[in-house]
C-alpha positions as CSV (number, residue, x, y, z in Angstrom):
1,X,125.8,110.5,82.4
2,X,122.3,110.2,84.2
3,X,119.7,107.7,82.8
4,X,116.5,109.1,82.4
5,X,113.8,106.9,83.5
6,X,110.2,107.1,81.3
7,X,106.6,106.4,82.4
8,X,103.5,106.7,80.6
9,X,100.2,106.0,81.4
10,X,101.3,104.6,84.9
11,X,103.2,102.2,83.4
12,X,107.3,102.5,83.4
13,X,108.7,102.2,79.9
14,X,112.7,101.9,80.9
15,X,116.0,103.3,81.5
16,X,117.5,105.3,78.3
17,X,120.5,107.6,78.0
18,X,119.7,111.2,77.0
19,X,120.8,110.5,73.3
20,X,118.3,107.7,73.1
21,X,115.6,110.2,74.6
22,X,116.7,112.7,71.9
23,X,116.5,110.0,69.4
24,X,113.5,108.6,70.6
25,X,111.6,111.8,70.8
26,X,112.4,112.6,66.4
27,X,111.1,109.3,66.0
28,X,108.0,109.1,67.8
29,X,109.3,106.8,70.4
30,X,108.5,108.8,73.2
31,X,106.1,111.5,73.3
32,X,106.6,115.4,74.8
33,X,103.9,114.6,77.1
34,X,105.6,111.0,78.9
35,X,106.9,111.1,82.7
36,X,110.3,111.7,82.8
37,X,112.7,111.9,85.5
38,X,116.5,111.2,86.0
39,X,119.0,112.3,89.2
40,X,119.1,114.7,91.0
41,X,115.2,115.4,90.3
42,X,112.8,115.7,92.8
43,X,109.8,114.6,91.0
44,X,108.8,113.7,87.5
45,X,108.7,116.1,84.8
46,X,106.9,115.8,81.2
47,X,109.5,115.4,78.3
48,X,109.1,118.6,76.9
49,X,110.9,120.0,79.7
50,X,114.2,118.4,79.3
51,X,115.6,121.3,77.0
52,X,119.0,119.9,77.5
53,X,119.3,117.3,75.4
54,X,121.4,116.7,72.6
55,X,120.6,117.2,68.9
56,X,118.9,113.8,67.3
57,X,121.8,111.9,65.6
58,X,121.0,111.1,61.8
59,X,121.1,107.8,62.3
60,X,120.3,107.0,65.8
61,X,122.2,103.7,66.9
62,X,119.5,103.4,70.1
63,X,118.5,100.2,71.2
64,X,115.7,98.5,69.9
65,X,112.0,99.7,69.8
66,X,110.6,98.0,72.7
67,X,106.6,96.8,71.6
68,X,103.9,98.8,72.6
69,X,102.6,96.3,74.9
70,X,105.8,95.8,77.3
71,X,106.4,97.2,80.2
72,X,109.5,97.1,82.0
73,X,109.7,97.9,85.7
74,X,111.3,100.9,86.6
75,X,113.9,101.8,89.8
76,X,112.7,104.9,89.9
77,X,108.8,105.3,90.9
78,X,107.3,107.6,93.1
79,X,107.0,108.2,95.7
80,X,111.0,108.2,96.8
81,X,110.4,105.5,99.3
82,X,109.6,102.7,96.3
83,X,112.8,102.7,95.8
84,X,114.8,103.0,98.6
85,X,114.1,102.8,102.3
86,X,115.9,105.5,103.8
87,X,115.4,108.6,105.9
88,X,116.4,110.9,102.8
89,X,114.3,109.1,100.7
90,X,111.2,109.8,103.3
91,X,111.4,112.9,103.1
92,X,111.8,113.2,99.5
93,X,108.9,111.6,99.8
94,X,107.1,113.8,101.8
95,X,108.3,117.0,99.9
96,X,107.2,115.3,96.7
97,X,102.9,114.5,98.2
98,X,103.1,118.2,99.7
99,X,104.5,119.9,96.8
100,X,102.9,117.8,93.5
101,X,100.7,115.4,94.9
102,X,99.1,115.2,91.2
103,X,102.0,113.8,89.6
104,X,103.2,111.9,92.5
105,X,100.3,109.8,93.1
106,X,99.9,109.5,89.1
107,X,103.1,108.0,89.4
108,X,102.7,106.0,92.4
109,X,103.2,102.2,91.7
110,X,99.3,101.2,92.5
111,X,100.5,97.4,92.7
112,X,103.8,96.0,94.8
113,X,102.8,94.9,97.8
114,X,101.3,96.2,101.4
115,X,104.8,96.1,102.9
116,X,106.7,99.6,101.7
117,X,103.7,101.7,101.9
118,X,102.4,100.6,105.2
119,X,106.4,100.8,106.8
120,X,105.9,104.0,105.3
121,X,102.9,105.0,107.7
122,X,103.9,103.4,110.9
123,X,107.4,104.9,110.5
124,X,106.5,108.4,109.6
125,X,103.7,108.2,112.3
126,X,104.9,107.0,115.1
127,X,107.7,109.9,114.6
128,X,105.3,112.8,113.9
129,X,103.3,110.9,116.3
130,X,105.7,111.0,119.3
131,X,106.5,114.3,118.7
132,X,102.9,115.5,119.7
133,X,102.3,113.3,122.5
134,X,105.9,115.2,124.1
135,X,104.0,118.2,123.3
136,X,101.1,116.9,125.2
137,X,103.1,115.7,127.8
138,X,104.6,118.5,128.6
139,X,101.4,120.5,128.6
140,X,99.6,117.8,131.0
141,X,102.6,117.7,133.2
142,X,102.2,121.4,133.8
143,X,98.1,121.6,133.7
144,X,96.5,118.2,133.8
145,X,93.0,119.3,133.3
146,X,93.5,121.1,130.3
147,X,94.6,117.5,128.6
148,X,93.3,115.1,130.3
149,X,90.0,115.8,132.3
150,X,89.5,117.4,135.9
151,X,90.5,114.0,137.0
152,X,93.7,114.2,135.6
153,X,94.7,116.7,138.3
154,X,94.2,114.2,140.9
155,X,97.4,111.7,138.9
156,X,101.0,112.3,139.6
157,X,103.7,113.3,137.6
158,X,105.1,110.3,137.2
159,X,101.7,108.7,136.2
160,X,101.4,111.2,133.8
161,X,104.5,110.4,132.3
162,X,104.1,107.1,132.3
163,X,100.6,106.8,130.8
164,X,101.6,108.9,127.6
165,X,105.3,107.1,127.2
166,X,102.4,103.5,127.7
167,X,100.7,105.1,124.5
168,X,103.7,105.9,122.7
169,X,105.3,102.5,123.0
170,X,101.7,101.4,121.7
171,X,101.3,103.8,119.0
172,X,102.9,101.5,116.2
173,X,99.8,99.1,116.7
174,X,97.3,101.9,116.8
175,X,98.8,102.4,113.4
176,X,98.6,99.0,111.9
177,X,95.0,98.2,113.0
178,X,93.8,101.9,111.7
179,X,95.9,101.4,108.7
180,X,94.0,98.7,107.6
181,X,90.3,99.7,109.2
182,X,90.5,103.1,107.4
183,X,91.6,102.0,103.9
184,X,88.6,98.7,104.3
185,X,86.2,101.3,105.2
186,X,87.3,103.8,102.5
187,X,87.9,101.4,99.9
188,X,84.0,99.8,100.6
189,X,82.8,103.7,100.2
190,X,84.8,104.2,96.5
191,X,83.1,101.2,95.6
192,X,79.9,102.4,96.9
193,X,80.5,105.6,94.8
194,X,81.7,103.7,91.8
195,X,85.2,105.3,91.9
196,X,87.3,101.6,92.9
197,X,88.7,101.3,89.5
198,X,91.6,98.9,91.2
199,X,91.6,96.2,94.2
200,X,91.7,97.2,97.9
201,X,96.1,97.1,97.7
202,X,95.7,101.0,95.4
203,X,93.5,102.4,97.9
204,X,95.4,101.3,101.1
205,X,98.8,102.6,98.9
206,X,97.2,105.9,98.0
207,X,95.9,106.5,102.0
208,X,98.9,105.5,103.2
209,X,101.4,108.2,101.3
210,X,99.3,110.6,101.7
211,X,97.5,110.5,105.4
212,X,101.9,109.6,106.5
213,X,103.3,112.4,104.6
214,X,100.4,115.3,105.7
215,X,101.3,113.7,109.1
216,X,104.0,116.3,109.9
217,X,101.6,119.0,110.8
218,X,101.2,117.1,113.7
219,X,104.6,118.3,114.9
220,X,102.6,121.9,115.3
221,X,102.2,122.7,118.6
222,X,98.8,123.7,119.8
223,X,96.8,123.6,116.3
224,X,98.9,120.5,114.8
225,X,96.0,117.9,115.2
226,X,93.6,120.1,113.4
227,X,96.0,120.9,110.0
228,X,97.0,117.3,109.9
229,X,92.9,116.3,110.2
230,X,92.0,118.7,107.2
231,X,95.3,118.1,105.6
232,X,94.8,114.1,105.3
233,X,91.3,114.3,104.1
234,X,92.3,117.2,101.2
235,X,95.4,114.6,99.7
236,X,93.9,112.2,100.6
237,X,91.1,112.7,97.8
238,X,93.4,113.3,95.5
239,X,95.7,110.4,95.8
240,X,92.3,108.3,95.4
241,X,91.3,110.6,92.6
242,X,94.4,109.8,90.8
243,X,95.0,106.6,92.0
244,X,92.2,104.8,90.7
245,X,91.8,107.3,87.9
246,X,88.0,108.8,88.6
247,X,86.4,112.1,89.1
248,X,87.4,114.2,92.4
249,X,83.5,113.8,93.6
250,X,83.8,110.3,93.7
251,X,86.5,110.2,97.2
252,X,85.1,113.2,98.7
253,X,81.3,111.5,98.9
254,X,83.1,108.4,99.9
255,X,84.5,110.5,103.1
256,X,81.4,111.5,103.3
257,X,79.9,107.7,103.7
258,X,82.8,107.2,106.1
259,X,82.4,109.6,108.6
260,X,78.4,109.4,108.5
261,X,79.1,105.7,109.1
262,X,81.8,106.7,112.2
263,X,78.8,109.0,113.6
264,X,76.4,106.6,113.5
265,X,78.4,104.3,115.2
266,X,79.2,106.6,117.6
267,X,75.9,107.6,118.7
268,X,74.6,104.1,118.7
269,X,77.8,103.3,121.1
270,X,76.8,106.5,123.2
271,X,73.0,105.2,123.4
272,X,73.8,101.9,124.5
273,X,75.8,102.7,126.8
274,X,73.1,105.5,128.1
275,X,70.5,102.7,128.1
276,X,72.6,100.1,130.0
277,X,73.5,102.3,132.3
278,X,69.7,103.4,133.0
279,X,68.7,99.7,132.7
280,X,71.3,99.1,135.6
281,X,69.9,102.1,137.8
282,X,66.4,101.0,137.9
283,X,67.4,97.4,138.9
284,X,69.3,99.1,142.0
């Protein structure tokens, strides 16, 4: 018989058989309202949707009441990948951000370590990744300038080829670095905003799962880039909104303070760059 695993309030109660649930339900144990889950569930449900279990036995022989205070770490988080690394388990994880991101990211483990979650996002993006640079590829390959620039149509095939395979052997770094940049910068704006209610590790977790999982849409050809843009920024703000437990306006004005920060930047790049190059025509 399945175990059914229990969370409340973020925090994983323990492993209990369904006659223990049942038990534990009449007594006041466990509430209606607590996380559930138990194989071959996708997701977590509430109690009060397990309407299979057996009738409370009159004098339940479960084991003891655990304190109120304990909490005992559970197998069986969300998202699928905390507990096993594994393709099926990636996309179980994916399905799970797409389809309930609420509960998933309510459930999401928001301490653990940087490893799992950022495997996560170089994994899952250098696939999704890959799959649109073929795309691009194979579009430059057969009209360079609509890619790459009227210059492009002056490379070979062969460069071609070679720059985008360059990028794609590279892309695993690209990740790692923006991994990091994007949650620092995002994690400085919640704070900004007041909505950092836990350390840098929750936000960085909650960015990763979600900007990984929305990744996919990249695999659309032509208008990929676009849905997976609009896509990350939408989950994203709720993975932060549940994450740290604040109000929805709190990650969407920090997105805001992001990009105005990113265009700043890049104007002040574009206007140094006009006035060095201006500076170094009148010295000719």
């Amino acid at each position: 018989m399945a175990l059914i695993f229990i969370n409340r309030d973020r925090q994983n109660i323990g492993q209990f058989t369904e006659q223990e649930v049942a038990d534990g339900l009449k007594s006041g144990k466990f509430l209606p309202t607590d996380l559930a889950w138990q194989e071959p569930m996708a997701s977590w449900q509430p109690l009060s949707t397990f309407t299979s279990l057996p009738e409370p036995s009159i004098e339940p022989a479960a084991a003891p009441l655990l304190p109120e205070d304990s909490v005992i770490p559970s197998s069986r988080p969300e998202p699928a990948w905390e507990r096993t690394e594994s393709m099926g388990a990636m996309v179980e994880s994916v399905k799970s951000v797409i389809a309930q991101p609420v509960s998933t990211f309510q459930a999401m483990p928001t301490e653990g370590g940087f490893a799992k979650p950022l495997k996560f996002y170089i994994l899952l993006g250098w696939l999704t990744g890959a799959v649109a640079m073929i795309y691009q590829g194979a579009a430059s390959l057969i009209n360079p300038s609509m890619m790459l620039g009227e210059e492009a149509k002056y490379l070979s095939g062969p460069v071609l080829a070679g720059i985008f395979i360059g990028v794609v052997i590279l892309m695993p770094l690209f990740l790692l670095i923006g991994a990091f940049v994007s949650a620092g910068l995002m994690h400085v704006a919640m704070m900004v905003v007041g909505g950092a209610k836990k350390p840098f590790e929750t936000t960085f977790r909650a960015l990763a799962y979600a900007s990984a999982s929305t990744s996919v849409a990249q695999v659309i050809p032509l208008c990929g880039a676009t849905l997976y843009m609009v896509a990350s920024i939408i989950y994203s703000v709720i993975a932060l909104k549940e994450a740290h437990q604040t109000e929805i306006w709190r990650p969407i004005v920090a997105f805001v303070i992001v990009f105005l920060l990113c265009c700043g930047v890049g104007i002040g790049f574009v206007g140094l760059t006009a006035a060095v190059a201006g500076a170094a025509g009148s010295i000719k």
